[in-house]
N, C-alpha and C positions, 0 to 999 in steps of 0.2 A: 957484924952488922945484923940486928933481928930483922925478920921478916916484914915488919911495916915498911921499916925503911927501904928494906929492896926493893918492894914492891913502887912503892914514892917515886925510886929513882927509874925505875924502868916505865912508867908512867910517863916522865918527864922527858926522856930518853923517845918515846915513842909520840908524845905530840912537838917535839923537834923536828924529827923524821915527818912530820906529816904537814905540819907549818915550813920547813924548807920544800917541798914534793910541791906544793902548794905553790909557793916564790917561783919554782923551776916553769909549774907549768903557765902561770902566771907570763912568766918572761919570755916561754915559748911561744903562747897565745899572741903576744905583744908583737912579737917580734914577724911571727907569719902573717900578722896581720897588716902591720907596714909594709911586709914582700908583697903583701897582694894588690895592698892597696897600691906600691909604687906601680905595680905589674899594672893595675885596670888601667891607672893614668897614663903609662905609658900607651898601653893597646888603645884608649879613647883618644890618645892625642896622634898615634900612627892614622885612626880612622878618618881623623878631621883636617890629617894632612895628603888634599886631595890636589889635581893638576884641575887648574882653572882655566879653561879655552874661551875664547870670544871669537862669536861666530853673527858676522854680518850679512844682512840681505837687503835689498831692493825691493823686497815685496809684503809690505805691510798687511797685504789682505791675506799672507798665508802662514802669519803668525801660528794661529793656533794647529795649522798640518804640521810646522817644524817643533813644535812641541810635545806632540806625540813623540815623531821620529826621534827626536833628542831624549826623551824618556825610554824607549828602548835600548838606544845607547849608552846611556848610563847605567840600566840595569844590568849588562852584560859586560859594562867598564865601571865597575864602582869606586874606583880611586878616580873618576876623572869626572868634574862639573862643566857641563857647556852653559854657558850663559848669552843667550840670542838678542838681539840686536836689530831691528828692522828701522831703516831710513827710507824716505820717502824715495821714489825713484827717479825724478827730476833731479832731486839734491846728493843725491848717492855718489856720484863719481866725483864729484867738488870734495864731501866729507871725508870720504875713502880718501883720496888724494893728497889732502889737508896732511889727515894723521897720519899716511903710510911717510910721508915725506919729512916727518917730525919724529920717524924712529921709532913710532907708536903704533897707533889700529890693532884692527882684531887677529889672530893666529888663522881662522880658515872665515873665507869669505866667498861671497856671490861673485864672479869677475865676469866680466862680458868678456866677449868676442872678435878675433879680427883685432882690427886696429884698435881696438878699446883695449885688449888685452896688452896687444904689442909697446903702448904707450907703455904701460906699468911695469914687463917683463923690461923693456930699454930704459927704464930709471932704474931699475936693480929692486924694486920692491916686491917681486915675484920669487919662491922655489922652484928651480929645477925638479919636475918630477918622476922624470925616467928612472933616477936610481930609487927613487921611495914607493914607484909603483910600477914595475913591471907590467902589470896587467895593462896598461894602458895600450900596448904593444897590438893587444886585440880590438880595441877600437875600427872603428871605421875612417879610412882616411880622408872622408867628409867632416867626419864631426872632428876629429883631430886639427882639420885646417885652420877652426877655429880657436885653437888651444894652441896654436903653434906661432912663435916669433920668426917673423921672416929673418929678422936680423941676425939669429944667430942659429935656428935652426931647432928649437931646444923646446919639449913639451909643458908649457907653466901651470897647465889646468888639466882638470879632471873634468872631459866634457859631461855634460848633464841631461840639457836638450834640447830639440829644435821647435824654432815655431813654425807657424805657416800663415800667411795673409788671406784675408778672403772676406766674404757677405754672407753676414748675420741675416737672418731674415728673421721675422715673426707668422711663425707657423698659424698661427687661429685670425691673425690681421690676414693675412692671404686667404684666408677659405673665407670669412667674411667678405671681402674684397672678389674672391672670387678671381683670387690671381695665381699664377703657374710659373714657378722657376723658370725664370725667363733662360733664352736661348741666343739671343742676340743682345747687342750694345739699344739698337732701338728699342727692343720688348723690357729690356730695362730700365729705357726711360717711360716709356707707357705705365709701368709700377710706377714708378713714381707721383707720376701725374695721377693716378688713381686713386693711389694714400692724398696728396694735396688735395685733390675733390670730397675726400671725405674726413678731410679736418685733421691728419695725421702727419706729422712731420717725417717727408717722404725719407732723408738720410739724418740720421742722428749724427754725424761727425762735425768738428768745428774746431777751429784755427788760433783760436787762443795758444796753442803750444804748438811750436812749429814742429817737433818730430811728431806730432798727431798727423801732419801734412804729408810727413814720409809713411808713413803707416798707409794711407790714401792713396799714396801715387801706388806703392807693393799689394794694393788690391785692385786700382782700376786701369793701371797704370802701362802694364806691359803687355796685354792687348793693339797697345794704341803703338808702341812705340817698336815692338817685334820681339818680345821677351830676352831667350836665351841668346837668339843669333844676333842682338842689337850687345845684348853683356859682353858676348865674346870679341864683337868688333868695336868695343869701346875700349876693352882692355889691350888689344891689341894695337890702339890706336888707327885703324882703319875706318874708324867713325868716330864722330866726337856730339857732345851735345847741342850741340847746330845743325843737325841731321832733322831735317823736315818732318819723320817720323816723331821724334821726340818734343819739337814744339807745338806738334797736332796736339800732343797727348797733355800737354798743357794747357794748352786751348781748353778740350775737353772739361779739363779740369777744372778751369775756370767758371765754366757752361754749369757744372754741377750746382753753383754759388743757389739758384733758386730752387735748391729745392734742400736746401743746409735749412737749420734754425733760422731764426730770427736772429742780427746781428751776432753772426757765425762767428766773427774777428772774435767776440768776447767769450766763446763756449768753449771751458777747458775740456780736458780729459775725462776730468770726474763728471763732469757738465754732460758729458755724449753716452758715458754710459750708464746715466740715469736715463735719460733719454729712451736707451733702449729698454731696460729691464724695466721702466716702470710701463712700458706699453705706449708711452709719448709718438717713437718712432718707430718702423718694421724692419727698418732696412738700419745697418749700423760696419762700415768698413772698421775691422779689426784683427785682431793677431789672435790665434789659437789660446794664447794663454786668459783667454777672458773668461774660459767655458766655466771652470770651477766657482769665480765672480758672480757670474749672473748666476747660477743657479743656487746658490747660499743667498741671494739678496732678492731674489723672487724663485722660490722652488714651483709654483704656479706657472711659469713665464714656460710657453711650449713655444721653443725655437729648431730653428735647423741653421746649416750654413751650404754657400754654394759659391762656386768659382763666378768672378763677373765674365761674360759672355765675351765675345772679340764682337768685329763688325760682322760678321756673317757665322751662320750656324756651323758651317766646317771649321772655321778657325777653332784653334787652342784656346782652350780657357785657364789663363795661366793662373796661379799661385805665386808668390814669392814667398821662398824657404828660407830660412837663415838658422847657422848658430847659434842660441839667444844668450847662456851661458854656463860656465866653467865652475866649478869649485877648486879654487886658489888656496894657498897657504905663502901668507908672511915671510919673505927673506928672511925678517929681523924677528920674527917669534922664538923666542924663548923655552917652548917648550913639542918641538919639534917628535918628539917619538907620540907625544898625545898627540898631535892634530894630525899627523898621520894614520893612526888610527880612525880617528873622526873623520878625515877625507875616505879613506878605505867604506866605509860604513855609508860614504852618501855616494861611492861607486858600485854598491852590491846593488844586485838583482832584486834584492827586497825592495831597499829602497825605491831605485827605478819605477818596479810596480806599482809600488803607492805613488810616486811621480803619475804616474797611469791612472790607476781609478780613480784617487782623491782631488788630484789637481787638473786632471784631465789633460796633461800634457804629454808631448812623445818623449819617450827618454831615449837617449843616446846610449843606454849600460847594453854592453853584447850580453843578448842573451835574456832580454826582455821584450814580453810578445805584445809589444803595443795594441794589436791587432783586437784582443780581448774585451776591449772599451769600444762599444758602436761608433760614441764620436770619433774616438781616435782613427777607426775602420773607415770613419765615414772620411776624413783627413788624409790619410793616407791613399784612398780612392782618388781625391781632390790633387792630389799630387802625381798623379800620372802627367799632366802636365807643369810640375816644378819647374820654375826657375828662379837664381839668383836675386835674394832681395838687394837691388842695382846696387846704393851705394853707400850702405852697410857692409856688404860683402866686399865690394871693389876698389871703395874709396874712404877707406877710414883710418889706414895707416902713416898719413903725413899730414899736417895742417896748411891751409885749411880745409877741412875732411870734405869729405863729398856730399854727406849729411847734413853739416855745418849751412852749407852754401846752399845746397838746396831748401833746407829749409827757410832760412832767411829768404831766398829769394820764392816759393811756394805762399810765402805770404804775403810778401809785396803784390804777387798777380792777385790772390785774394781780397787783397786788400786794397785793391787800385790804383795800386804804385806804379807796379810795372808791369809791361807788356810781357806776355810769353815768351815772344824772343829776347826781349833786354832780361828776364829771367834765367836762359836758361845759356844768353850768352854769358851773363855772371857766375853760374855756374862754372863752364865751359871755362872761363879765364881764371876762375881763385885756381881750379884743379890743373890745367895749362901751366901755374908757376912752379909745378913742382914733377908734375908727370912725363918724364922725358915722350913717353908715345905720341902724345899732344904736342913735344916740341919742334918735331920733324917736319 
């Protein structure tokens, strides 16, 4: 073979070698590049397979605080999506009861209290939470009472916190007025009459929703009727709601009628606390949890709150305290190690806090210093005389509830139906059909 041709053939010989090298790397490229590409797919589709929680509440106006909080939580839980849910609070226990009954509803919820709770724990639509949260152990066995089934003994909530009853006033309506934190049941009605002389609607409250009624009797109510020492002998059964003390106090109640709105019957909820935050009324009987409300709907509005007075300045100027509610989790949830987590997260101390400064409520978490928020300071003063919100606390775990009856009947006296005594004897007898102490 001459030399051309060697040359030719090793030529040909070397762009073989370099056109297969080529093929190799070719099918290498190819081939890493499906492993990768399977690979991203795989890790985008791990990413987007996240645990979805549905979390319900009762309180529409604190939408945007539980948005935050749940934005933290997911940052610190990123495989887990809470998605919130707020119903109105009149139709909350109806809704909630519907779906939990249907095998359905949300994994961690808002639960009330007491007998609100105990309903839900005795249909089986509650978790036991002593084995998913030890810490509850540290609570206080106040706030626990309200977490707790009498029926069986068994903790279903993860308490949260309390409210307290009492009188809003309007701090700048007073110094115009030229009026002073009254000290008696009279000097509180002379406020009054002072605001009507000068064109102002002296009590913002109104009777269109009968638990607004209950709300009214736990701020004006247990003065009249003897607070603590009347709860503990009604429980007992050594007094009952025919107790001359307790129809006074409905009397009173009644007495109140002139110095309510204009057709009161018709002025809901939302109706009374326009009333107050827009400056209509100075005076507004309501529950602790309003504070954060009015001052997002009038940051202007300079208020205070104060205990209503008894008949004489020595007397007690009570409050009525209550459990108001639990954070629950779903018997039938599905996804049980996440909303455990997510409960864990609304019983820490952080949270709590922001319970505190943002919402301006007490939190029930050990080891949260309420104290730090003036309101709350100022609440917590107001509760040296505590007692039992009556019958929320006492009378809510059998039907028909204590609540129930009261209100219905609270508005019959408002409404000119019935007498104080045929009031609060109807009371007296729905709660009679079921409460042995009353049947002795």
């Amino acid at each position: 073979m001459d030399m051309k041709a060697t040359t030719l053939l090793t030529t040909q010989k070397e762009i073989f070698m370099k056109k297969h090298a080529l093929l190799v790397l070719c099918i290498v490229l190819v081939t890493t590049g499906m492993l990768f590409g399977a690979g991203t797919k795989e890790a985008a589709a791990a990413e987007t397979e996240k645990t979805v929680l549905e979390f319900w509440t009762w309180r529409p106006e604190d939408v945007d605080f539980y948005e935050g909080q749940i934005a933290r939580f997911e940052a610190a839980n990123p495989d887990i999506d809470v998605v919130q849910t707020a119903h109105k609070n009149t139709e909350y226990n109806t809704i909630l009861a519907a779906s939990l009954s249907g095998g359905a509803g949300p994994d961690v919820f808002q639960g009330r209290a007491y007998g609100g709770l105990a309903t839900f724990a005795d249909s089986g639509f509650l978790e036991p939470l002593e084995q998913w949260m030890p810490e509850l152990k540290n609570y206080s066995a106040t706030a626990l009472l309200g977490a707790t089934s009498p029926t069986d003994g068994k903790i279903y909530g993860s308490p949260a916190v309390s409210q307290t009853v009492f009188m809003y006033y309007n701090k700048d309506i007073y110094k115009e007025l030229g009026l002073s934190i009254p000290k008696t049941w009279a000097q509180l009605i002379n406020n009054f009459e002072a605001a009507k002389k000068a064109g102002y609607i002296p009590l913002g409250n109104g009777a269109k929703d009968g638990w607004c009624l209950e709300t009214m009797l736990g701020g004006m109510g247990p003065g009249w009727y003897g607070g603590t020492d009347f709860y503990n002998a009604v429980i007992k059964g050594e007094k009952n709601f025919l107790d001359p003390a307790f129809i006074r106090m409905v009397e009173e109640m009644k007495a109140l009628g002139k110095y309510l709105p204009d057709m009161y019957m018709g002025i809901s909820y939302e109706d009374m606390r326009s009333n107050f935050f827009n400056e209509m009324s100075p005076h507004l009987i309501a529950g602790s949890y309003e504070a954060a409300y009015f001052n997002a709907q009038n940051p202007d509005l300079n208020w205070g709150v104060f205990a209503v007075p008894g008949q004489k300045e020595s007397d007690p100027a009570y409050v009525s305290v209550y459990a108001d509610m639990n954070f629950a989790m779903n018997a039938n949830s599905k996804n049980k190690d996440a909303a455990v987590k997510f409960l864990k997260f609304l019983s820490s101390k952080e949270f709590g806090g922001a319970m505190v400064s943002e919402l301006k409520m007490v939190s029930s978490v050990p080891g949260v210093d309420a104290s730090s928020d003036p309101f709350i300071a100022r609440v917590l003063e107001l509760q040296e005389h505590a007692t039992p919100y009556l019958f929320l606390v006492g009378f809510r775990y059998q039907q028909p509830t204590g609540s129930s009856l009261w209100q219905a009947a609270a508005q019959g006296v408002m409404a000119g139906t019935l007498t104080p005594r045929e009031a609060a004897k109807q009371v007296q007898d729905g709660i009679a059909s079921y409460y042995e102490p009353f049947q002795k």
